[in-house]
N, C-alpha and C positions, 0 to 999 in steps of 0.2 A: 096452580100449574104443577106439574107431575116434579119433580126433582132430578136433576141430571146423576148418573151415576158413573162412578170412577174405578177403575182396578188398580193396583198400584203391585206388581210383585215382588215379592222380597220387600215387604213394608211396613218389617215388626219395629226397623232400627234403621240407622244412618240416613244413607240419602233417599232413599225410599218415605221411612218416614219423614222426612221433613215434603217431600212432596204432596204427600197424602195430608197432611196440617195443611196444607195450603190450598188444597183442593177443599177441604172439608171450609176453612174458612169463605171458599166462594162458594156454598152453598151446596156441594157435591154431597149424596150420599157413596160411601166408601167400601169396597173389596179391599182388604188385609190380606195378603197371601205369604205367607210365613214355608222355609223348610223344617225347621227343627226348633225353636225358643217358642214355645208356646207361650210363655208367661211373658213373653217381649211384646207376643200382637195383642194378648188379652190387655198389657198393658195400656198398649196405645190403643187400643179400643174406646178402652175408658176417657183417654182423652179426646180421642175425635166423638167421641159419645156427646161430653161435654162442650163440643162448640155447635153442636145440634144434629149432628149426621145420623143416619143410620148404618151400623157400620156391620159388614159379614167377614166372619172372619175364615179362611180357607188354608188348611193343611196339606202344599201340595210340591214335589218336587216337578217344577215347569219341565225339565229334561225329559219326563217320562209322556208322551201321550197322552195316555190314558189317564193318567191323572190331571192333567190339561181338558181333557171330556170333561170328566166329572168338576173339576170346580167352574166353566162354565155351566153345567147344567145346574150346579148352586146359585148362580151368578142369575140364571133363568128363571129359575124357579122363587128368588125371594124377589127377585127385581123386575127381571119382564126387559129389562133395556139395558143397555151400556154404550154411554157417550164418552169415556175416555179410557183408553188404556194404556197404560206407561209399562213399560218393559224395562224396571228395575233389574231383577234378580238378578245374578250372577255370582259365579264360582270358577274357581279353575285351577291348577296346578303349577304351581311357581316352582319349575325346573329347567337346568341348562338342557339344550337342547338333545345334547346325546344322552340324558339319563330320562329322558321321556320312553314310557310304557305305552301300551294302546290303551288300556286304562284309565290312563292320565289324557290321552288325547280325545274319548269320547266322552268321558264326562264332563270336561271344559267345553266340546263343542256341542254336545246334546244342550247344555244349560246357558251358554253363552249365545248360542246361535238355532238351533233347534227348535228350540222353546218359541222364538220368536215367528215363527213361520208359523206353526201348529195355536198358538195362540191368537194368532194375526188373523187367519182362518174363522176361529169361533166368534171371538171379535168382532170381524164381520157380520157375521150371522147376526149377532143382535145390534150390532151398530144401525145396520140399512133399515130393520124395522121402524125407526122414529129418524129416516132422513141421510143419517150418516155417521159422523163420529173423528176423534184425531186420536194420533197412537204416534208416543214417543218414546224413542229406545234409549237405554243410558250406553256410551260408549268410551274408547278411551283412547290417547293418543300414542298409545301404545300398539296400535293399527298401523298408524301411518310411521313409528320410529319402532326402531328396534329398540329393545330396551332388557336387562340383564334378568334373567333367570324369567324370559316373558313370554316366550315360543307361546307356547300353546292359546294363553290368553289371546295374544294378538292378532295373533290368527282369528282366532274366534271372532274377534271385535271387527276382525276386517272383512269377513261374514256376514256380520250384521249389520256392518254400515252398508256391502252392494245390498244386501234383502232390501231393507231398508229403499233404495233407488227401485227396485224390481217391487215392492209394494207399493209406493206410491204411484205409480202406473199405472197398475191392474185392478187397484182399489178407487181411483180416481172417480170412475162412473159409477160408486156407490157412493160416491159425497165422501169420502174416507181419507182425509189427510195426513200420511206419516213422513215423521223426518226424526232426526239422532240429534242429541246432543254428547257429543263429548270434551271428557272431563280429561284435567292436568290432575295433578300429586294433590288427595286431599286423603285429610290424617282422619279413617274413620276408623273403627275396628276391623275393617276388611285389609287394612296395611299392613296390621299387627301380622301378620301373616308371611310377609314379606323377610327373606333371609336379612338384606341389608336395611331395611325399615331406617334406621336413624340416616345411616349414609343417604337416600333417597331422600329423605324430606330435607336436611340439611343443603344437600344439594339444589333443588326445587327452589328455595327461596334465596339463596345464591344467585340462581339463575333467570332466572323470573323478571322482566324486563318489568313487573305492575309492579316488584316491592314484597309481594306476598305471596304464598300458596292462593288455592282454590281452596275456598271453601263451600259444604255444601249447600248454603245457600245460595252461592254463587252458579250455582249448578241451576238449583231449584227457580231461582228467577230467568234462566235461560227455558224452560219446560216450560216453565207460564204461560210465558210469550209463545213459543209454538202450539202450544194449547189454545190460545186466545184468536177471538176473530181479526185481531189484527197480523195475524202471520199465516192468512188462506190460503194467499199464493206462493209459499214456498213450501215445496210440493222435495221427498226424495233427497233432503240436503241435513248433511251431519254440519253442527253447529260446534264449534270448537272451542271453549269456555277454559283459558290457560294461564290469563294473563301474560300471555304472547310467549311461552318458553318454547314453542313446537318454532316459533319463526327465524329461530339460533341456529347456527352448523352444529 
């Protein structure tokens, strides 16, 4: 039988890659899509090498179009098909709301939310070839809360969870099942970024009705599942992975 294949963006490090190990261990060959650490995707190359995948690896900022063309036409060309695409990537600009630029606001929303439309698109295109395909976005609940120095992110995320609703609609009659999962406070190198970093994680597990952060496996076994035939009929729904601190005043 032909091997199902996966794209995974933003998939050199963090939750990305731990997605793509786990696709690769269910038999997936692998699309790596990296912005800037080459030596991060080469790295995890080699490991998803090693659990049998065939893995491509793709240089491309998803915010851009065109560069979205081009690493599906990679994706085509070494592949022929694609049954899973996860919608990793993301970036954005952690500023109060009044020192936000336009700058700042279309980079976070081209990468955050943009990507996901234009991707979703190609995606299709080779999904319907062999039948159909599932496409899971990462999100965050900083959508649905306000949360400090987050404007621009959340917005974004709140973007991509209606797309998200408005995909799995339109794509329904190509067999094409999408839905979100979002994520609570997890300490990956994307936090490092964050002005108050210690105060936010400290806080997180303070408040955390489970006891603990989210970790990113905890993420990655929420993806599974909507990946798997056992989650067909949930069609358009962001999956909320927090251990319940969104459910607090």
């Amino acid at each position: 039988m032909e091997r199902k294949v996966a794209l995974v963006t933003g998939s050199s490090r963090g939750i990305g890659k731990v997605i793509a190990m786990r696709l690769a261990e269910q038999g997936y060959d692998i699309v790596i899509n990296y912005a800037r650490s080459k030596s991060k995707a080469l790295e995890t190359a080699e490991q998803l090498e090693k659990l049998g995948s065939n893995v491509l690896v793709v240089k491309a900022n998803v915010g851009k179009v065109e560069k979205v063309k081009e690493m599906f036409q990679q994706i085509n060309e070494r592949f022929g098909r694609l049954d899973v695409f996860v919608n990793n990537a993301a970036s954005g600009v952690l500023r109060p709301l009044m020192e936000l630029e336009e700058t700042h606001w279309n980079w976070t929303l081209d990468i955050n939310s943009k990507a996901l439309l234009f991707c979703a698109q190609e995606a299709a295109k080779l999904m319907e070839k062999n039948g159909g395909g599932k496409i899971v976005s990462m999100s965050s609940i900083g959508s649905i809360r306000v949360l400090e120095n987050y404007t621009a992110v959340g917005v974004s995320k709140a973007a991509l969870e209606a797309l998200t609703r408005y995909l799995a609609v339109e794509l329904a009659s190509k067999n094409i099942v999408v839905n979100a999962v979002s994520g609570g406070v997890v300490d990956t190198d994307a936090l490092t970024h964050f002005p108050n970093r210690a105060e936010l994680l400290k806080d997180s597990v303070e408040r955390t009705p489970a006891g603990r952060i989210v970790e990113a496996d905890d993420l990655a076994n929420a993806v599974m599942f909507l990946l798997s035939d056992q989650a067909d009929m949930i069609r358009g729904q962001t999956i909320i992975v927090d251990g319940g601190i969104s459910l607090l005043a």
